[in-house]
C-alpha positions as CSV (number, residue, x, y, z in Angstrom):
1,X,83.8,209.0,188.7
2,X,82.1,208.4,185.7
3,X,78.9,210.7,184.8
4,X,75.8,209.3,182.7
5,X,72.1,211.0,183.0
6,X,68.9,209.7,181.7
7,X,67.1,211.2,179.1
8,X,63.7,211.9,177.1
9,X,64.6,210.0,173.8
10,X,63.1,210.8,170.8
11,X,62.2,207.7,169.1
12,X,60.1,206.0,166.1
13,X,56.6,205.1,166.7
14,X,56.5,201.6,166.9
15,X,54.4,201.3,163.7
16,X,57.6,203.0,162.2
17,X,60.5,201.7,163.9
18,X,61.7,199.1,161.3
19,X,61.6,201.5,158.2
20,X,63.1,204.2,160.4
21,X,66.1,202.0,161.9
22,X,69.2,202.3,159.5
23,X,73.0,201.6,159.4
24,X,75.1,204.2,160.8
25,X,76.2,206.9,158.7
26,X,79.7,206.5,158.5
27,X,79.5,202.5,157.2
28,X,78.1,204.0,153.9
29,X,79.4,206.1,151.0
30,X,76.4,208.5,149.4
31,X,75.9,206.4,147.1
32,X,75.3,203.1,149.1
33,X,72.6,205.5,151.7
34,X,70.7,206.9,148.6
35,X,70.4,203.3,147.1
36,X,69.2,201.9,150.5
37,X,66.8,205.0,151.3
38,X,65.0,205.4,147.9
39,X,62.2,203.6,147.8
40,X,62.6,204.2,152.3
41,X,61.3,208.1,152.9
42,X,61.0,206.7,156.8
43,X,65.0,205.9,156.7
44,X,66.9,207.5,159.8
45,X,69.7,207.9,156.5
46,X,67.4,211.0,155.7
47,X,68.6,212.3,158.6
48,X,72.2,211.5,159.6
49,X,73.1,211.5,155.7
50,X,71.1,214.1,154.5
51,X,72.9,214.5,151.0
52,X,71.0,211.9,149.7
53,X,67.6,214.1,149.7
54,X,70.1,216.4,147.3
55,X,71.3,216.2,143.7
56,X,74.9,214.3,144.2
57,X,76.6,216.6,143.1
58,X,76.7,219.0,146.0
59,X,79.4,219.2,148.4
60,X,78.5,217.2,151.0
61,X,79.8,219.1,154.1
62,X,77.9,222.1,152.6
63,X,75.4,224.0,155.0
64,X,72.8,222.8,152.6
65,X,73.4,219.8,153.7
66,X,73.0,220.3,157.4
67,X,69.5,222.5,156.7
68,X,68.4,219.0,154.7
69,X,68.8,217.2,158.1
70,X,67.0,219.2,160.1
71,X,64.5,219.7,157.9
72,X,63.9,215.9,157.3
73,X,64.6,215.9,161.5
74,X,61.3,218.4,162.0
75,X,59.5,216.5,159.2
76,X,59.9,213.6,160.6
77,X,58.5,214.8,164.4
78,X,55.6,216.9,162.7
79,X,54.4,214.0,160.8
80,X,54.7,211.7,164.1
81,X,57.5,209.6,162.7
82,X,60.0,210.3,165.7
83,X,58.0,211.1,169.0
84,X,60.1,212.4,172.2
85,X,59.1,210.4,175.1
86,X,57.3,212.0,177.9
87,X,59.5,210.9,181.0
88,X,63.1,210.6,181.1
89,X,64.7,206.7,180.6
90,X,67.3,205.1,180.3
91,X,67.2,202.4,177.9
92,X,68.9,199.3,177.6
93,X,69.7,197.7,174.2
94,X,70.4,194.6,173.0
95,X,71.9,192.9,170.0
96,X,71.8,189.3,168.8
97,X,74.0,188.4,166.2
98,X,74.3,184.6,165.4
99,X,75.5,183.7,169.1
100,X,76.8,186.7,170.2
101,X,74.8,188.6,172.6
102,X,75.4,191.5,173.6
103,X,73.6,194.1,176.4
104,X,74.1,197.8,176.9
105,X,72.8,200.8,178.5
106,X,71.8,203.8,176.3
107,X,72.0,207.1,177.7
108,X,74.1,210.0,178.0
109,X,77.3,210.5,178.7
110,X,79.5,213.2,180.3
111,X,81.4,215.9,178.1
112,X,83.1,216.9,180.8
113,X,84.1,213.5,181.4
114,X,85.5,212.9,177.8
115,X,87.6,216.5,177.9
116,X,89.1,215.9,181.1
117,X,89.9,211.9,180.2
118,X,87.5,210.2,182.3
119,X,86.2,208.1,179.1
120,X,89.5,207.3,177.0
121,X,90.4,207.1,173.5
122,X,92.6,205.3,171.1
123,X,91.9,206.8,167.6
124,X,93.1,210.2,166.5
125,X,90.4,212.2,164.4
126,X,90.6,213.5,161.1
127,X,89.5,216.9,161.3
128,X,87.3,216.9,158.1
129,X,85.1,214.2,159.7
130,X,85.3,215.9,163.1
131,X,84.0,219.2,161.6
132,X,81.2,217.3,159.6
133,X,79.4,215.8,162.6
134,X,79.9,219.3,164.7
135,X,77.7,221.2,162.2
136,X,75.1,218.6,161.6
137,X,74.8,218.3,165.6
138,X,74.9,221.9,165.9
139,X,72.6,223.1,162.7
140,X,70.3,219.9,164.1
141,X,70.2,220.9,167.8
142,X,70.4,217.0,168.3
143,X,72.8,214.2,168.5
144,X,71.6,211.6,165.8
145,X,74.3,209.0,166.3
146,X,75.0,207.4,169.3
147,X,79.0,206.6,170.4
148,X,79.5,203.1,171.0
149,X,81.3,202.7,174.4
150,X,82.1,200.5,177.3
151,X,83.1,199.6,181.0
152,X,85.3,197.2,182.4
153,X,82.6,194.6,183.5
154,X,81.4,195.3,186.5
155,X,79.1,192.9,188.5
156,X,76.3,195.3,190.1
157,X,76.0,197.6,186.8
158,X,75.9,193.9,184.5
159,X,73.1,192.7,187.0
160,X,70.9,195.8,186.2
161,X,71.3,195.0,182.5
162,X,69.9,191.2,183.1
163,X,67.0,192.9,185.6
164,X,65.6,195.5,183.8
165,X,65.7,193.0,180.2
166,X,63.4,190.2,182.1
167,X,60.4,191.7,180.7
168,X,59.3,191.6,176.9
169,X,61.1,194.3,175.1
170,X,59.0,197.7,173.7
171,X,61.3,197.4,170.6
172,X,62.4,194.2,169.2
173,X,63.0,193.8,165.0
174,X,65.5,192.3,163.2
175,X,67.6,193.7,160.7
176,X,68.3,192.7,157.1
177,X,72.0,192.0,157.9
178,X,70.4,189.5,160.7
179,X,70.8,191.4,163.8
180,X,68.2,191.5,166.4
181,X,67.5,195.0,168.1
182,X,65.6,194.9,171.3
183,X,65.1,198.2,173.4
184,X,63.7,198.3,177.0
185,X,62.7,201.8,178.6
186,X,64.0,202.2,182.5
187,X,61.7,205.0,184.0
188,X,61.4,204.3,187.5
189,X,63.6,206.8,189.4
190,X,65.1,204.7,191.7
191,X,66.3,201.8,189.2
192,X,68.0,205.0,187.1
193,X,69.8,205.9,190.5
194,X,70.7,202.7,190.6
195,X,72.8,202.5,187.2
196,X,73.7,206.2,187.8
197,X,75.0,205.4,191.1
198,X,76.8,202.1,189.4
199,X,78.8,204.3,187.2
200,X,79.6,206.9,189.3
201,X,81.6,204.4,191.1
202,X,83.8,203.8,187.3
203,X,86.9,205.6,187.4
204,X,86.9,205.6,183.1
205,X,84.9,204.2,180.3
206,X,86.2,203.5,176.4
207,X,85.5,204.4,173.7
208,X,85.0,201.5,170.9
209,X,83.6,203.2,168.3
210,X,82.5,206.5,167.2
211,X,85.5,208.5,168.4
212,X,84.4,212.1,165.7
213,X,81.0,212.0,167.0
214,X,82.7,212.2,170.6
215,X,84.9,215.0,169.5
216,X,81.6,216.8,167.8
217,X,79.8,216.5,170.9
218,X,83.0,218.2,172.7
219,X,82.9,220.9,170.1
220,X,79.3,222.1,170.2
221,X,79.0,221.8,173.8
222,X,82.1,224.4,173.6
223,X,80.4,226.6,170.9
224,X,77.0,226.7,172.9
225,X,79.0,227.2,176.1
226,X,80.4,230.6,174.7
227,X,76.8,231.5,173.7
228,X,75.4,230.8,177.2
229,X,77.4,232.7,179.9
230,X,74.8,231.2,182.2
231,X,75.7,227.8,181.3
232,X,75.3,225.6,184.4
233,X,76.9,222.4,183.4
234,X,73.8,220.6,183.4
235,X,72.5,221.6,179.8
236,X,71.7,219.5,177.1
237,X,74.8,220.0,175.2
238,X,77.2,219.1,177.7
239,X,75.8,215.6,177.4
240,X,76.3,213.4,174.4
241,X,74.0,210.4,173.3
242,X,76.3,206.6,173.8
243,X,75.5,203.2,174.6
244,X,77.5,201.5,177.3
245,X,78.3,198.3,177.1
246,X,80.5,196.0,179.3
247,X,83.7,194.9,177.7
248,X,83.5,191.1,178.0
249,X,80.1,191.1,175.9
250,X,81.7,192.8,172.7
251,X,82.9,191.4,169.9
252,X,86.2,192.8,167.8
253,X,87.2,191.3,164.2
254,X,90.1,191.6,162.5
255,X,90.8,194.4,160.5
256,X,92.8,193.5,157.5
257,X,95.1,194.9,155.1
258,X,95.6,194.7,151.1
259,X,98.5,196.6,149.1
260,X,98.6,197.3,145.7
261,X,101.9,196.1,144.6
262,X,105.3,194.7,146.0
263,X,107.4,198.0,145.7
264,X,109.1,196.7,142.6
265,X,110.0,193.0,144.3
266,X,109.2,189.6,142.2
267,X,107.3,187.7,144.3
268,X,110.0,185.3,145.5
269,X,112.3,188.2,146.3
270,X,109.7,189.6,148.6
271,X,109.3,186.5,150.1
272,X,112.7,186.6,150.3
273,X,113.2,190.0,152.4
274,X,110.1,189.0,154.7
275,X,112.4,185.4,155.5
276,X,114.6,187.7,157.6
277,X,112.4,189.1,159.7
278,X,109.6,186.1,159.5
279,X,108.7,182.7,159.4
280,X,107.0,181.7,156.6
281,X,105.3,178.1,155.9
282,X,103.1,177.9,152.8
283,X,99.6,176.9,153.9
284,X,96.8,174.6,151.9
285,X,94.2,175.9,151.6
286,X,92.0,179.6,153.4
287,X,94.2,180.5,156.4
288,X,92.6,181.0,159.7
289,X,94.6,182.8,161.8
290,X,94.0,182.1,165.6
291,X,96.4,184.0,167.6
292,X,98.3,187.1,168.3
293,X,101.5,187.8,166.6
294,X,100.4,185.5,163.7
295,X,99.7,186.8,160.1
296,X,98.3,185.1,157.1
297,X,99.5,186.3,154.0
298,X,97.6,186.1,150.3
299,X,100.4,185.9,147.2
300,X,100.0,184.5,143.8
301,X,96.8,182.3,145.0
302,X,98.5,181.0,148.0
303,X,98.4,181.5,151.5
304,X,101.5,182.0,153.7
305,X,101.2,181.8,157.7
306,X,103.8,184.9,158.8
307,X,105.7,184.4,162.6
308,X,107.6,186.8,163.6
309,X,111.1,185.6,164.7
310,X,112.7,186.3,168.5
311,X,113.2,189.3,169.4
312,X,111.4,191.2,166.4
313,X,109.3,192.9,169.0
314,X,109.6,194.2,172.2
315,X,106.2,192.1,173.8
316,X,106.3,194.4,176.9
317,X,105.7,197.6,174.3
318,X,102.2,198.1,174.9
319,X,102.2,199.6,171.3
320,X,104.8,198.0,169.4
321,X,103.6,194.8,170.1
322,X,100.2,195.1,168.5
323,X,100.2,193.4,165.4
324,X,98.9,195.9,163.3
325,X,102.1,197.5,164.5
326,X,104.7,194.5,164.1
327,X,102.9,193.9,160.1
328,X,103.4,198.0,159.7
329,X,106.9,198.4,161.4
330,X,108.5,195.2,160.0
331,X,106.7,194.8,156.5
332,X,104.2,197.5,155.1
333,X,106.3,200.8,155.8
334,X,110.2,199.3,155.4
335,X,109.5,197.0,152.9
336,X,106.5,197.9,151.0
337,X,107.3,201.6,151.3
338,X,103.9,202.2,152.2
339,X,104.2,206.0,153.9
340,X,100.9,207.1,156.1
341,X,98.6,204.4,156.4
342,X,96.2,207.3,156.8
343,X,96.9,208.7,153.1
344,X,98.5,206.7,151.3
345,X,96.5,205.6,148.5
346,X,98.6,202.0,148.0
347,X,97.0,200.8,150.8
348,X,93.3,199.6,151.7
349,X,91.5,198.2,154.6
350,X,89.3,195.5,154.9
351,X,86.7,194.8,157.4
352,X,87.5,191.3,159.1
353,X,83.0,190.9,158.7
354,X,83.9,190.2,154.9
355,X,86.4,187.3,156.3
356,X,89.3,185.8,153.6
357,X,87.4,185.2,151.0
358,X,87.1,189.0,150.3
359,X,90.7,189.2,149.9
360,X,91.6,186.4,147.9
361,X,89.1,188.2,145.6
362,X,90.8,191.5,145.8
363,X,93.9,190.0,144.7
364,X,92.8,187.9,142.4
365,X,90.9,190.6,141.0
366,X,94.2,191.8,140.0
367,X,93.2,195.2,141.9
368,X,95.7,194.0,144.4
369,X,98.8,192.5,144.7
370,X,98.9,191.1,148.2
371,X,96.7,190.9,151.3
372,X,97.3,190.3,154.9
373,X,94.5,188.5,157.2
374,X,95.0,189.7,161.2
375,X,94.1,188.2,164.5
376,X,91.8,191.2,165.9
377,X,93.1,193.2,168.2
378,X,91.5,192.2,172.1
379,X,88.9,194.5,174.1
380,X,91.9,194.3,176.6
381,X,94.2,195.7,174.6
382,X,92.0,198.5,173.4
383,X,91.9,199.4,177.1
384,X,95.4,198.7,178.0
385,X,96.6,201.2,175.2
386,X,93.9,203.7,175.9
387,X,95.0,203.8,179.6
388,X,98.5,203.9,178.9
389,X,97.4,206.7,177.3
390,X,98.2,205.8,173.3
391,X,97.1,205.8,170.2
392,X,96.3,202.9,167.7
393,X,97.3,203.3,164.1
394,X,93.9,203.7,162.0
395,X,92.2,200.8,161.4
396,X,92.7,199.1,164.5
397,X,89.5,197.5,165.1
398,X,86.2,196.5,163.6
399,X,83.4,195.7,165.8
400,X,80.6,194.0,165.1
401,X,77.3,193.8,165.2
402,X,77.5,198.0,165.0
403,X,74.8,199.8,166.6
404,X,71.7,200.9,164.8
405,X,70.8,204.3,164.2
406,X,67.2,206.2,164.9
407,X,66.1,203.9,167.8
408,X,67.2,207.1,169.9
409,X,67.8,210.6,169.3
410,X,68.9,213.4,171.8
411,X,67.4,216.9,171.1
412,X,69.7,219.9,172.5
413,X,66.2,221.3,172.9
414,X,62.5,220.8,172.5
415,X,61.3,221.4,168.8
């Protein structure tokens, strides 16, 4: 049984709301949110990357940093940027992205239902980034970045999404990157019972992305727990903001690989070593690579399509036959000597939106030796390794388009 509740969103004016939408935090260095915001004092990155309002040199998961946000949070409400609607919604959200489509609902989700494994992972957390988002929530007293999740379709809840978008949407702008946003607010009681009571009826949701904001939310609701022997359950804080979308709508790319050498192999010898474990046929021209268990491989301004030979992998190994598991297993750890994937600094990830022509210009860069194009991994995979109870390696998946920030906020409480 799966828990979600309405709530009263704070969100731009709608004089506001394209100068106030922004990327999410974590898709930008410093550097990259302080060039965007400059000449932008109405940027949501004021908020959920508030080092840029201080000189760069400051340590970044300083509580300086955390008093910024909230500062810009209350300037930002005081000065009728951000105004906190006056009944509870639930709001449905829509992206367009060249013809992908994609619906959600935007509400809040259970803590209790994320502790006890109700909505699943498949990412571990680094504990730096985990600690950075529980102090900015907690210094905030408000979740600024929704976590992306989803249900296995389901024909009742995907209905509601279709209803409730018929009319014109309160929100609708486009993006720079070319995404459309459109927002719809869902006030009337019983249509909210309706989704509620559609969930309720889930026995898990997933998440996609956002897996340290999920782990913050767990975290503060903890924290505030111990300072509230009252706590009912139903408080603020044992809520955390998400948008839920259905699992056939989204869209994964691939997310690829690049290595900075060959571990002391000539080209032809690696080739070579791979020959026992792969197929390899030279290909003319960019690779495309259109199915699982297929790799494309960049080398000295050629591409090589990689097949794994019989028996390489077990295919019933819900984990050893993911392909960011057969390319690690069979190539990057025992041939490349590439040690964690997490750490080690040999290796580098790139986001499958930047497509093959980023890494042919990597390598030929010379900043790389070699790259490695991927099929994505599937929404059904995600969800058969997350029930089965697993975890992916990092880097996993990329999905795209990725949710916009400041079209809702959650306050712990009323400022």
């Amino acid at each position: 049984m799966i828990k979600i509740k309405p709530l009263r969103g704070l969100r731009p004016a709608i004089e506001f709301t394209a100068q106030v939408a922004s990327p999410p935090y974590d898709v930008l260095s410093s550097a990259e949110a302080r060039d965007i915001a400059t000449n932008n004092p109405l940027s949501f990155l004021h908020i959920n990357k508030p080092e840029i309002d201080l000189p760069p040199e400051i340590d970044i998961h300083g509580q300086q940093v955390y008093e910024q946000g909230r500062a810009n949070l209350e300037r930002f409400i005081r000065d009728g940027v951000l105004i906190q609607d006056e009944k509870e919604a639930i709001y449905i959200y829509r992206q367009t992205w060249q013809d992908h489509v994609q619906t959600g609902y935007f509400c809040l989700s259970s803590v209790q239902d994320y502790d006890q494994g109700r909505i699943k992972k498949h990412e571990l957390t680094r504990a730096d980034k985990e600690q950075d988002r529980t102090h900015l929530i907690d210094v905030m007293d408000a979740q600024v970045g929704p976590v992306f999740l989803m249900y296995r379709s389901q024909k009742a809840l995907d209905l509601l999404l279709q209803e409730a978008a018929e009319a014109d949407a309160e929100v609708d702008l486009t993006t720079a990157d070319g995404v459309r946003h459109q927002l719809w607010r869902v006030i009337d009681p019983h249509f909210i019972a309706r989704i509620v009571d559609g969930f309720a009826a889930l026995a898990a949701t997933y998440i996609a992305d956002g897996h340290h904001r999920s782990a913050a939310a767990s975290n503060v609701c903890r924290l505030r727990r111990q300072r509230n022997p009252q706590n009912t359950g139903e408080e603020s804080y044992n809520f955390f903001l998400s948008v839920l979308f259905p699992h056939n709508q989204l869209k994964i790319l691939p997310y690829n690989r690049a290595i900075r050498d060959l571990n002391g192999y000539g080209a032809q010898q690696f080739i070579d070593r791979l020959a026992e474990k792969f197929s390899l046929e030279p290909v003319q021209g960019r690779i495309q690579v259109e199915k699982e268990h297929t790799f494309g491989m960049y080398l000295d301004h050629v591409w090589w399509k990689l097949t794994p030979k019989d028996g390489l992998f077990d295919r019933d190994d819900v984990l050893g036959s993911l392909d960011v598991n057969i390319l690690l297993n069979h190539i990057l750890q025992p041939i490349l000597q590439i040690g964690n994937p997490r750490t080690d600094p040999r290796i580098d990830f790139i986001g499958g939106i930047r497509g093959n022509a980023e890494l042919e210009r990597i390598v030929d860069s010379g900043a790389f030796r070699i790259a490695f194009s991927l099929y994505p991994t599937t929404v059904d995979t995600l969800m058969r390794v997350a029930d089965a109870g697993e975890i992916m390696p990092p880097k996993s998946t990329w999905f795209e388009p990725k949710l916009r920030s400041g079209l809702v906020v959650h306050l712990l409480h009323d400022f």
